[in-house]
N, C-alpha and C positions, 0 to 999 in steps of 0.2 A: 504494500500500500504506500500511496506517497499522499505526503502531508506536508506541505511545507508551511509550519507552522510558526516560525521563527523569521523568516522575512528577511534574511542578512541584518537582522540587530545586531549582531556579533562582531560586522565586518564583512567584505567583500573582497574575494580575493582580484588582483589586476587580471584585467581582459586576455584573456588568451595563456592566462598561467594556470598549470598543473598543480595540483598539491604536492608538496614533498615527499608523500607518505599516508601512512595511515598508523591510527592507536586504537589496540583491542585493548576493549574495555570489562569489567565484568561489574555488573546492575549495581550491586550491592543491596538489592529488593527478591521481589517474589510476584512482578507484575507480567505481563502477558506483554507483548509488542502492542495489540491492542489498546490495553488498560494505559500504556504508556501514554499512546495517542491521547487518549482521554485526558491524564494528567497534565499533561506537557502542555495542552491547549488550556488549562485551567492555570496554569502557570506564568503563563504568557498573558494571557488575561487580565490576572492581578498584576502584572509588571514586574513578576518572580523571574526574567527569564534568565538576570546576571547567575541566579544559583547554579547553573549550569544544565545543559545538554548535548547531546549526539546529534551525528548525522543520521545514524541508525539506530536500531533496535530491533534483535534479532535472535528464535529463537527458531526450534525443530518445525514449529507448525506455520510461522508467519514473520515476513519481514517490512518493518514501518521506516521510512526515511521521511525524517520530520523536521529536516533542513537541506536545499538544494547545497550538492557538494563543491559549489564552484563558490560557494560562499563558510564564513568563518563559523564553528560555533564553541561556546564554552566549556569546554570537553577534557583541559588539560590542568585549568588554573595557571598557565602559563602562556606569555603571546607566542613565541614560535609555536608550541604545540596548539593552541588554538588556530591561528591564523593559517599557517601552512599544513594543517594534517586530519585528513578524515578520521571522525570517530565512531567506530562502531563498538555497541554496547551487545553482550553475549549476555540477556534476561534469564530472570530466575536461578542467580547465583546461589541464593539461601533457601529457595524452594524446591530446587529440581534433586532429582536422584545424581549419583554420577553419570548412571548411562543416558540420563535426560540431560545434565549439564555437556557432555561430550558430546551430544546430538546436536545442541544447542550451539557448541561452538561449531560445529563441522557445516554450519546455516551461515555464520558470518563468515567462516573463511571461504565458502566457496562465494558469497557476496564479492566481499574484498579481492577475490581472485579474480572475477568479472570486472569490477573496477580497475583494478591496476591492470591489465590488457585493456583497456579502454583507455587508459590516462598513456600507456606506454611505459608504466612505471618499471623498473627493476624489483626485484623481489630479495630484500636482503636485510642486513641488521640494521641501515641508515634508513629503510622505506618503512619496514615493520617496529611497531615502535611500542613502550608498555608507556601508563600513564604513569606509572612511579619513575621513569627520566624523567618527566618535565615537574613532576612537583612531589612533594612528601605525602606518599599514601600507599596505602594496603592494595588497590588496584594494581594489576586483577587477582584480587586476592584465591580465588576459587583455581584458578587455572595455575595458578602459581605453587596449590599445594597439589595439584594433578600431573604437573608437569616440571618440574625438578630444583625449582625455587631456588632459583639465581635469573640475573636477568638475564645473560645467553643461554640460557637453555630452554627457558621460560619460548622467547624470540627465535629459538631454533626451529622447535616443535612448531610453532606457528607456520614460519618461513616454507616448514616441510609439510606440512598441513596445506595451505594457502595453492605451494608450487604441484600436488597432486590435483587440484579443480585445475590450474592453469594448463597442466600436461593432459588432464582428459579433455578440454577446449581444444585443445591443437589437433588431438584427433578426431574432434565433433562436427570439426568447423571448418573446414579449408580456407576459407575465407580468411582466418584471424593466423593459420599458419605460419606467417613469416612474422605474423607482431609475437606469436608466443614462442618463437621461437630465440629470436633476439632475447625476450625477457629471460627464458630459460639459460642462453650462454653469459649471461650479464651475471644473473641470480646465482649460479653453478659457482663465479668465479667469487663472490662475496660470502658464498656460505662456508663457514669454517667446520 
């Protein structure tokens, strides 16, 4: 679903620029992409929107982009990671099962795999990014104690998570073949 609910309040990225990146996020809730939608518009509303939000919200059953990507949103607590970097949020951190949370993530990384062949991006430690770089926090906390709790490793599993949607693309899609292909020798040579 797309909601663009946030308007470029946040900022506006320059005409014709790519984001640097992207930050997987994890909810810190037990809301539905849905339920998000709902809140996030009530948020915005009252003139709550500095508290912050994503570009996404994404889980196993639904994914909500509740701010166009080519614009800023409050997603880091920080202006590089604000300004420069898609945020998608992996919902129901504190409600799901593990195999519901790993469902969960395996919705945003193939999102984020779609984007970044769309932007052209590279696929690597400087693209894939955790919200604990850009400021003091527990984010993603969920995936951090699922996946090896350091930030490169944390950033690996993503990297190699993210680069399996990209490599099923190249086989889907002849079309995007040479852009995921590029992305693949770029990604290959940055992942440690």
């Amino acid at each position: 679903m797309n909601e663009s609910i946030f308007k470029g309040i946040a900022g506006i990225r320059k005409i014709g620029s790519r984001p640097k990146g992207v930050v997987i996020h994890n909810d810190g809730g037990s809301m539905t992409p849905s339920q998000y939608v709902t809140w996030l518009k009530q948020r915005y509303n009252n003139g709550e929107s500095s508290k912050g939000f994503a570009h996404y919200y994404g889980n196993r059953d639904e994914m909500a982009r509740v701010e166009d990507t080519y614009n800023a949103a409050w997603h880091t607590a920080n202006y590089e990671g604000n300004q420069n970097y898609v945020g998608y949020e992996v919902c129901q951190s504190f409600s799901a099962t593990d195999e519901e949370f790993l469902a969960n993530e395996q919705a945003v990384f193939k999102q984020v795999a779609e984007d970044m062949i769309f932007w052209g991006l590279d696929v690597n430690r400087n693209t894939v990014r955790l919200h604990k770089e850009f400021s003091s926090t527990d984010c993603p906390h969920r995936s951090w104690a699922l996946h090896g709790k350091s930030v490169n490793a944390v950033k690996d599993y993503f990297i190699e998570q993210i680069m399996k949607y990209i490599v099923a693309a190249s086989t889907n899609n002849n079309t995007q073949n040479k852009v995921v292909q590029e992305v693949l020798a770029q990604g290959s040579k940055d992942k440690i």
